[in-house]
OpenMM code with the backbone's topology and positions (N, CA, C; nanometers):
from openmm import Vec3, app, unit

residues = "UNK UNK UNK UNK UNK UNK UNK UNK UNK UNK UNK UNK UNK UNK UNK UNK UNK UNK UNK UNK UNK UNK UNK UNK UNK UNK UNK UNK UNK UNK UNK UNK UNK UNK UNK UNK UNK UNK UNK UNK UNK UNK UNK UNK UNK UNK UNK UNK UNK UNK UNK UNK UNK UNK UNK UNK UNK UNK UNK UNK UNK UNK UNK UNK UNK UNK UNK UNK UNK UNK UNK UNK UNK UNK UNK UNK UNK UNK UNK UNK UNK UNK UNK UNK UNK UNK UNK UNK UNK UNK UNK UNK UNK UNK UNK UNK UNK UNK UNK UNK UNK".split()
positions = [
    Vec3(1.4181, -1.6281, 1.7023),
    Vec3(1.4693, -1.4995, 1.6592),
    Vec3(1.3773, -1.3897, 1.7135),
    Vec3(1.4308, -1.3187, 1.7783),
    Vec3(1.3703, -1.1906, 1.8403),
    Vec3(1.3613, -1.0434, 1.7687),
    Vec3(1.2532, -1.0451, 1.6602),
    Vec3(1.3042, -0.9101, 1.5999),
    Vec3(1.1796, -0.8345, 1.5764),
    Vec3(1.2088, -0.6960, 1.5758),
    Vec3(1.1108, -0.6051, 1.6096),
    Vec3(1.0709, -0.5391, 1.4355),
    Vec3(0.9605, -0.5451, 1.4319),
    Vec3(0.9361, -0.4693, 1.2512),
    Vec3(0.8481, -0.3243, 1.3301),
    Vec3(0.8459, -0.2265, 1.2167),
    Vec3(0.7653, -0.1555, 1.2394),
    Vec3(0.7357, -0.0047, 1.1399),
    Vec3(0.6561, 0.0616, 1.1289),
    Vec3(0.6371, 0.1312, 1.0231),
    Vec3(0.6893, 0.2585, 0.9807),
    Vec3(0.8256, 0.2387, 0.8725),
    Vec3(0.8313, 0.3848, 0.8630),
    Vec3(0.7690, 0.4631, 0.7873),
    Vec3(0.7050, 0.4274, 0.6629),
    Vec3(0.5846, 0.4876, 0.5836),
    Vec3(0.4964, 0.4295, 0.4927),
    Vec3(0.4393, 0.4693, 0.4782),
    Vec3(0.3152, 0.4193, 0.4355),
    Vec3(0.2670, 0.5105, 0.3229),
    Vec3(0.2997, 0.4616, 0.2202),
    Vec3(0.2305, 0.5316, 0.0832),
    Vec3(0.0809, 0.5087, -0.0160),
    Vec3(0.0049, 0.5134, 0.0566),
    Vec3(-0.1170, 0.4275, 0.0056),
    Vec3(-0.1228, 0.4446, -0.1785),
    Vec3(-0.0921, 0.5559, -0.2432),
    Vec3(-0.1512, 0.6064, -0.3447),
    Vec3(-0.0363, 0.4798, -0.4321),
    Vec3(0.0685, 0.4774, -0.3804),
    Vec3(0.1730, 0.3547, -0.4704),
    Vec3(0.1728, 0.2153, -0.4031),
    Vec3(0.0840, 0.1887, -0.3326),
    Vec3(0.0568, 0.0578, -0.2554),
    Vec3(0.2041, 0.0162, -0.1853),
    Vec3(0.2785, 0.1015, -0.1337),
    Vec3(0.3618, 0.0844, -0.0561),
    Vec3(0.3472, 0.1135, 0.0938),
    Vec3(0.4538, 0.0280, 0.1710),
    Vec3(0.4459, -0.0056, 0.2757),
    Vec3(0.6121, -0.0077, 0.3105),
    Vec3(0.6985, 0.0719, 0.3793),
    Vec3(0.8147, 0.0967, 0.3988),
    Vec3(0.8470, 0.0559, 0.5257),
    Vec3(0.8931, -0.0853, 0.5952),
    Vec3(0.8937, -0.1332, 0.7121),
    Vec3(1.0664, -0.0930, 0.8003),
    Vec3(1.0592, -0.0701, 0.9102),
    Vec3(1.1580, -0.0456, 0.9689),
    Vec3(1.1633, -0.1972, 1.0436),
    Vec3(1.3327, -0.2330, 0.9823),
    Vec3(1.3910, -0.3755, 1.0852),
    Vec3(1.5542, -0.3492, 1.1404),
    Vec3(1.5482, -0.4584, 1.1666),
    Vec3(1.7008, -0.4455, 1.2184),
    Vec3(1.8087, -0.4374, 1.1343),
    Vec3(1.8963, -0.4027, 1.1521),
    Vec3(2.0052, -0.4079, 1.0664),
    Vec3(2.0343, -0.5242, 1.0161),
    Vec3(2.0717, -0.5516, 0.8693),
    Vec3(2.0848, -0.6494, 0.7962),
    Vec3(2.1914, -0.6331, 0.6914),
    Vec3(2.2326, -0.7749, 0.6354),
    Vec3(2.3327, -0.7432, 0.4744),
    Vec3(2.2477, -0.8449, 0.4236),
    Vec3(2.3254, -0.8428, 0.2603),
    Vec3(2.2515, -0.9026, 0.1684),
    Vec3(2.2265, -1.0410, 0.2204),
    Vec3(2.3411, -1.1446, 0.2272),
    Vec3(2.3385, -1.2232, 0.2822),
    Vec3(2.2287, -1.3041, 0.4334),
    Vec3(2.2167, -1.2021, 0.5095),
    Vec3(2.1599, -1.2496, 0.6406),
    Vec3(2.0030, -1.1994, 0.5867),
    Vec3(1.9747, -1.1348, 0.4990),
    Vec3(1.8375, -1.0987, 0.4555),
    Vec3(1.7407, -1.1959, 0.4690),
    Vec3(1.7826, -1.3451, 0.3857),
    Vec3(1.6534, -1.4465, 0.3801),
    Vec3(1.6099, -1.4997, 0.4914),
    Vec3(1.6996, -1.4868, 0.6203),
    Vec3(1.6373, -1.4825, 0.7601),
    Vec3(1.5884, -1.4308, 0.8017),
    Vec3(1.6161, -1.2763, 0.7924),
    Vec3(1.4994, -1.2291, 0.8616),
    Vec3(1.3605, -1.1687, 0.7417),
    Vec3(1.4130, -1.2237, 0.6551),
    Vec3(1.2457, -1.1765, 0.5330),
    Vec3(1.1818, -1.3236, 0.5958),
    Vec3(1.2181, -1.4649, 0.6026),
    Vec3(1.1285, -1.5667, 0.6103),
    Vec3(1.0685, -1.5339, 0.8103),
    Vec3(1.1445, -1.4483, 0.8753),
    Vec3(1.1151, -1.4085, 0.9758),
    Vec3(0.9860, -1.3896, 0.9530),
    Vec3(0.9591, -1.2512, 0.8858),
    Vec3(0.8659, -1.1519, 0.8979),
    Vec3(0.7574, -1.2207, 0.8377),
    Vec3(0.7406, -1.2829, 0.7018),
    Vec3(0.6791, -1.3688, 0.6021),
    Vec3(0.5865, -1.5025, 0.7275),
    Vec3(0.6782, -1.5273, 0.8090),
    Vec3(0.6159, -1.6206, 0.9024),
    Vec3(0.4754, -1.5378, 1.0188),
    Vec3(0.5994, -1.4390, 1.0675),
    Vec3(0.5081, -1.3683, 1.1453),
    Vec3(0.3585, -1.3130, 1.0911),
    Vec3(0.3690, -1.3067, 0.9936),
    Vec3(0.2508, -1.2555, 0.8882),
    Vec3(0.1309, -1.3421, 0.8549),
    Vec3(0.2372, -1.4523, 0.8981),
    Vec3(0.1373, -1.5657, 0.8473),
    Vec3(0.1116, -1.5917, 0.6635),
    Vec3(0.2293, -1.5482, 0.6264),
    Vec3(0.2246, -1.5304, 0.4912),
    Vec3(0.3036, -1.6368, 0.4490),
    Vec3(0.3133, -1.6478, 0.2624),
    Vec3(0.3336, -1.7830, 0.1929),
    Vec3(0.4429, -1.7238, 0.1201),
    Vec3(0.5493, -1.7593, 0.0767),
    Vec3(0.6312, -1.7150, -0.0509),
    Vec3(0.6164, -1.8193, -0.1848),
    Vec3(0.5954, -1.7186, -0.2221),
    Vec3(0.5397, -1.7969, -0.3559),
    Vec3(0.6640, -1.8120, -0.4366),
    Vec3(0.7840, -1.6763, -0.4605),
    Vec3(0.8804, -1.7114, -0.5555),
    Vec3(1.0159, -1.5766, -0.5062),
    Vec3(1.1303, -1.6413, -0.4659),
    Vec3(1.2184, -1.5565, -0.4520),
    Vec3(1.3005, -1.4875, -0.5493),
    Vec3(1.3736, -1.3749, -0.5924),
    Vec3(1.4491, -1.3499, -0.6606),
    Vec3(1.5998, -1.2902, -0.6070),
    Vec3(1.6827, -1.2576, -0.6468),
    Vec3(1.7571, -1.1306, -0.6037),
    Vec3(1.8687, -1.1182, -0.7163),
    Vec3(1.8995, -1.0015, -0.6894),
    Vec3(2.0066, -0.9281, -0.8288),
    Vec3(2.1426, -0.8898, -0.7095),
    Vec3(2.1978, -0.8184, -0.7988),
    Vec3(2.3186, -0.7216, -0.7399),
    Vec3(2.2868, -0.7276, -0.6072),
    Vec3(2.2322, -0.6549, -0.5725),
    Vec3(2.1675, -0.5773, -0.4714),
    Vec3(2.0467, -0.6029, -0.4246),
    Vec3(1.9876, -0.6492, -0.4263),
    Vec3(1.8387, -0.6464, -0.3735),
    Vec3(1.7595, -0.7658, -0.4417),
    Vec3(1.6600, -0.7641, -0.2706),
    Vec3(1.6014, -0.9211, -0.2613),
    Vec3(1.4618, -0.8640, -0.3359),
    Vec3(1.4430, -0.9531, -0.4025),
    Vec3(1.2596, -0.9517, -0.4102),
    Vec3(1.1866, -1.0745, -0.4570),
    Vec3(1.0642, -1.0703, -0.3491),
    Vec3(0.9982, -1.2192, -0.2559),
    Vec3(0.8541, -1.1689, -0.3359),
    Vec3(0.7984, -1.2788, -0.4076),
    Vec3(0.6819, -1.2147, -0.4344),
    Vec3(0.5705, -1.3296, -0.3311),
    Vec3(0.4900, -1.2180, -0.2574),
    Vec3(0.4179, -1.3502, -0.1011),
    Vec3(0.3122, -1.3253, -0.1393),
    Vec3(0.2620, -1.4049, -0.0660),
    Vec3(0.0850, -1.4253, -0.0633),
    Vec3(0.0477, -1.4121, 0.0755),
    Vec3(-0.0414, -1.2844, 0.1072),
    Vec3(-0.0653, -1.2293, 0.2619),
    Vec3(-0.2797, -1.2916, 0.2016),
    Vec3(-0.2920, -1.3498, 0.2927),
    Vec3(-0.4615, -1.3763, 0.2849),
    Vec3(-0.5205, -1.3506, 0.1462),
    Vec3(-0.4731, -1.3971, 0.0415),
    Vec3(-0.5319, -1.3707, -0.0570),
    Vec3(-0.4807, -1.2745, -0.2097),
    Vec3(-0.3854, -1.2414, -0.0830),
    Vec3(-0.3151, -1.1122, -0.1717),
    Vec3(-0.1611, -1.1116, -0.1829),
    Vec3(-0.2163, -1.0943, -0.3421),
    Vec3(-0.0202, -1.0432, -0.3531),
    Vec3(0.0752, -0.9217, -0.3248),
    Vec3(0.1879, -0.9165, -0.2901),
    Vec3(0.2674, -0.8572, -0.2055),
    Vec3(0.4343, -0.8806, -0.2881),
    Vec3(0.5342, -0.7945, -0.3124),
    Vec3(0.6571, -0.7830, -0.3378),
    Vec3(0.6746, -0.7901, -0.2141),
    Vec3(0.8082, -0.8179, -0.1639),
    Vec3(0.8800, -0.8003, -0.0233),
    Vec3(1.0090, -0.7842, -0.0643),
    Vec3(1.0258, -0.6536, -0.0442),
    Vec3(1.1651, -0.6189, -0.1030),
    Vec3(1.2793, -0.5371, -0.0387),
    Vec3(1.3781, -0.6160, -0.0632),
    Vec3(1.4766, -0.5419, 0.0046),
    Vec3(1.6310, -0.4761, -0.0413),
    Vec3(1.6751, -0.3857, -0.0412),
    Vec3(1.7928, -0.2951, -0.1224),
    Vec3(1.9164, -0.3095, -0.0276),
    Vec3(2.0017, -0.3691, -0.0315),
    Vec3(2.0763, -0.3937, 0.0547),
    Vec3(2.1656, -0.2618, 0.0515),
    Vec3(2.2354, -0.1881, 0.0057),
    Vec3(2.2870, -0.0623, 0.0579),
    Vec3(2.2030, 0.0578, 0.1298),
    Vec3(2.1091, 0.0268, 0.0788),
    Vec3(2.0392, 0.1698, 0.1878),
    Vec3(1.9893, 0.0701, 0.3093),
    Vec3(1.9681, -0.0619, 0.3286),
    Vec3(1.8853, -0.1522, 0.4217),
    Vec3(1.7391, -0.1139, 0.4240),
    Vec3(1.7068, -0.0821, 0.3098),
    Vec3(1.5555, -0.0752, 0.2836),
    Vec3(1.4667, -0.2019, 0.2507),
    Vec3(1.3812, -0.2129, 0.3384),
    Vec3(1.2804, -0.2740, 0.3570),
    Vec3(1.1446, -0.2329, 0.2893),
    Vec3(1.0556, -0.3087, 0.1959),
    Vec3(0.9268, -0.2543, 0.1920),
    Vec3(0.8273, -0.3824, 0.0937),
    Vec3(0.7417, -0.3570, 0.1579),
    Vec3(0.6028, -0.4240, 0.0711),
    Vec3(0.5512, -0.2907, -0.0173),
    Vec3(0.5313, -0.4009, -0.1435),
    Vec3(0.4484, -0.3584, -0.2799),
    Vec3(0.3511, -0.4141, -0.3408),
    Vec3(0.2415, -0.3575, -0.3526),
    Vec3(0.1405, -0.4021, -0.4070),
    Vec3(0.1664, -0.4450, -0.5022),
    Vec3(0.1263, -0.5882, -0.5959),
    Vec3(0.1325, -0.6106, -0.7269),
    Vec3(0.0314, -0.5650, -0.7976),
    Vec3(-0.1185, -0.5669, -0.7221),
    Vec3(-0.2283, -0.4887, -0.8059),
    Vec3(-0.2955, -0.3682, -0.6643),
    Vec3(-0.2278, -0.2907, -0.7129),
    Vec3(-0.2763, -0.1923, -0.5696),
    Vec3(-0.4400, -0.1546, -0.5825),
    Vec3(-0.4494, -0.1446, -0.6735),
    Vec3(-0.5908, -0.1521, -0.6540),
    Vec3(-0.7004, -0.2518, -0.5638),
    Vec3(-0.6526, -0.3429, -0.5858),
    Vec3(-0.7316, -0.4761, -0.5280),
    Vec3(-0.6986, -0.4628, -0.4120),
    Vec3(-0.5477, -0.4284, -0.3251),
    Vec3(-0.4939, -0.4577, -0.2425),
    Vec3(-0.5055, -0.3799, -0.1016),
    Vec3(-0.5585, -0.2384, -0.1112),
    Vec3(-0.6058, -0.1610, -0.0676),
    Vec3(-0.6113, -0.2177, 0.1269),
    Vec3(-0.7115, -0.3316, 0.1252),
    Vec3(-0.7779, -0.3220, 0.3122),
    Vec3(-0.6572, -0.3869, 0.3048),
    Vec3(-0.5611, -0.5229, 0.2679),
    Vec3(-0.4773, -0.5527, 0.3129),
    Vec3(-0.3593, -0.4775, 0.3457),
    Vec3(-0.3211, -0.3743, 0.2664),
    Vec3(-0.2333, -0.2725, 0.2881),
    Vec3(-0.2615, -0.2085, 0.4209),
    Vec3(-0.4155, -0.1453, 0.4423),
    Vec3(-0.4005, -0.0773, 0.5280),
    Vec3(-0.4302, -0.1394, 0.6585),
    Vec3(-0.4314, -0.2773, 0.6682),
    Vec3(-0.4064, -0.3386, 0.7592),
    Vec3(-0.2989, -0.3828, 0.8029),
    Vec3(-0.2154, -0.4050, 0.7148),
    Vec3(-0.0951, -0.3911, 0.7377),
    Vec3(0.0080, -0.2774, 0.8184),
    Vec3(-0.0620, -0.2020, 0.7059),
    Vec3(0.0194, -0.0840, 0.8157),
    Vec3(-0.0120, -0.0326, 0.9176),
    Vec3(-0.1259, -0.0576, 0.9106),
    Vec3(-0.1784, -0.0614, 1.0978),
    Vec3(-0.0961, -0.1610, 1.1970),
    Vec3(-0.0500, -0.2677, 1.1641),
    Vec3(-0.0114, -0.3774, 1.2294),
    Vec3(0.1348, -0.3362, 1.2435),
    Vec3(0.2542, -0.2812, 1.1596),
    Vec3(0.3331, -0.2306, 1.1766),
    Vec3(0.3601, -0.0815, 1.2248),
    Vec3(0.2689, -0.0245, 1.2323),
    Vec3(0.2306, 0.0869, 1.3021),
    Vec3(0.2672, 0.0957, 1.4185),
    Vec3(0.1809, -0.0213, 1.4929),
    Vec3(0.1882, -0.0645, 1.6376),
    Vec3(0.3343, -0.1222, 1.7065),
    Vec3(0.3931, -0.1968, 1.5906),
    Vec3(0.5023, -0.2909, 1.5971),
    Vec3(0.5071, -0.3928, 1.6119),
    Vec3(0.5890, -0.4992, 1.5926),
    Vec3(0.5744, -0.5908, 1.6629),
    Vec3(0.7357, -0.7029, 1.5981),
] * unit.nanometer
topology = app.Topology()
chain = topology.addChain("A")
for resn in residues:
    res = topology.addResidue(resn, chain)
    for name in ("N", "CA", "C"):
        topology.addAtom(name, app.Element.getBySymbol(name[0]), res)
Protein backbone atom coordinates (compact mmCIF):
# COMPACT_ATOMS: atom_id res chain seq x y z
CA UNK A 1 0.00 0.00 0.00
CA UNK A 2 1.37 3.27 -1.12
CA UNK A 3 0.16 6.05 1.08
CA UNK A 4 1.35 9.36 1.90
CA UNK A 5 0.58 10.84 5.77
CA UNK A 6 1.45 14.20 6.64
CA UNK A 7 0.87 17.15 8.99
CA UNK A 8 -1.98 19.30 9.09
CA UNK A 9 -1.67 20.60 12.72
CA UNK A 10 -0.20 20.28 15.49
CA UNK A 11 -1.63 21.39 18.82
CA UNK A 12 0.93 20.87 21.45
CA UNK A 13 -1.01 22.56 24.45
CA UNK A 14 -3.99 19.54 23.83
CA UNK A 15 -1.41 16.86 22.86
CA UNK A 16 -2.83 16.73 19.49
CA UNK A 17 -1.53 15.83 16.32
CA UNK A 18 -4.01 16.32 13.20
CA UNK A 19 -2.57 14.04 10.29
CA UNK A 20 -3.43 14.59 6.64
CA UNK A 21 -4.20 11.02 4.56
CA UNK A 22 -5.89 9.90 1.78
CA UNK A 23 -9.28 9.76 1.32
CA UNK A 24 -11.08 7.15 3.26
CA UNK A 25 -14.77 5.74 4.60
CA UNK A 26 -15.58 4.18 7.68
CA UNK A 27 -15.19 0.92 6.43
CA UNK A 28 -11.69 1.06 4.47
CA UNK A 29 -10.31 2.97 7.71
CA UNK A 30 -8.72 -0.21 9.55
CA UNK A 31 -6.41 -0.40 6.51
CA UNK A 32 -5.09 2.34 6.30
CA UNK A 33 -4.93 3.13 10.40
CA UNK A 34 -2.97 -0.51 10.63
CA UNK A 35 -1.05 1.20 7.59
CA UNK A 36 0.18 4.08 9.47
CA UNK A 37 0.37 2.12 13.09
CA UNK A 38 2.93 -0.16 11.09
CA UNK A 39 4.80 2.58 9.53
CA UNK A 40 5.30 3.99 13.03
CA UNK A 41 6.45 1.09 14.18
CA UNK A 42 3.70 1.18 16.62
CA UNK A 43 1.51 -1.59 18.63
CA UNK A 44 -2.38 -1.45 18.96
CA UNK A 45 -3.21 -2.23 22.05
CA UNK A 46 -7.23 -1.98 21.76
CA UNK A 47 -9.64 -0.93 18.93
CA UNK A 48 -12.99 0.69 19.27
CA UNK A 49 -15.51 2.41 16.96
CA UNK A 50 -19.10 3.95 17.32
CA UNK A 51 -21.46 5.54 14.74
CA UNK A 52 -18.93 7.29 13.27
CA UNK A 53 -15.60 7.15 14.32
CA UNK A 54 -12.64 4.83 14.87
CA UNK A 55 -10.63 5.00 18.02
CA UNK A 56 -7.24 2.81 18.34
CA UNK A 57 -5.66 3.27 21.58
CA UNK A 58 -1.45 2.46 20.36
CA UNK A 59 1.59 2.23 21.94
CA UNK A 60 4.35 4.51 19.97
CA UNK A 61 7.93 3.67 22.06
CA UNK A 62 6.59 3.72 25.29
CA UNK A 63 3.80 5.90 24.89
CA UNK A 64 0.28 6.07 24.71
CA UNK A 65 -1.52 7.52 21.79
CA UNK A 66 -5.55 7.61 20.67
CA UNK A 67 -5.59 7.21 16.84
CA UNK A 68 -8.63 8.54 15.81
CA UNK A 69 -10.69 8.86 13.14
CA UNK A 70 -14.34 10.78 12.30
CA UNK A 71 -15.52 9.43 9.31
CA UNK A 72 -17.71 12.39 7.93
CA UNK A 73 -15.30 15.10 8.10
CA UNK A 74 -12.27 12.24 7.19
CA UNK A 75 -10.45 13.45 10.13
CA UNK A 76 -7.51 11.93 11.16
CA UNK A 77 -5.57 12.61 14.48
CA UNK A 78 -3.35 11.38 17.38
CA UNK A 79 -4.14 12.14 21.12
CA UNK A 80 -2.27 12.13 23.91
CA UNK A 81 -3.68 9.97 26.72
CA UNK A 82 -1.35 11.70 29.31
CA UNK A 83 -0.08 14.78 27.46
CA UNK A 84 1.96 15.63 29.88
CA UNK A 85 4.29 12.69 29.80
CA UNK A 86 3.91 12.61 26.10
CA UNK A 87 5.37 15.77 25.11
CA UNK A 88 9.13 14.58 23.01
CA UNK A 89 7.01 11.84 21.46
CA UNK A 90 4.47 14.23 20.15
CA UNK A 91 6.89 16.50 18.98
CA UNK A 92 8.61 14.01 17.24
CA UNK A 93 6.03 13.01 15.72
CA UNK A 94 5.08 15.89 14.26
CA UNK A 95 8.23 16.52 13.01
CA UNK A 96 8.06 13.19 11.17
CA UNK A 97 4.74 14.09 9.61
CA UNK A 98 5.82 17.43 8.96
CA UNK A 99 8.25 16.12 6.50
CA UNK A 100 5.79 13.39 5.21
CA UNK A 101 6.01 10.34 4.44
Amino acid sequence: MTTSFSLQDYRPQQGIIVIGTPDFDFDCFPELAQHLVDLLSARVIEKQWDADIHSWLIDFEGCQLFLKAEHYSECVWLEAVANGESQQELEFLAGLFQRGF
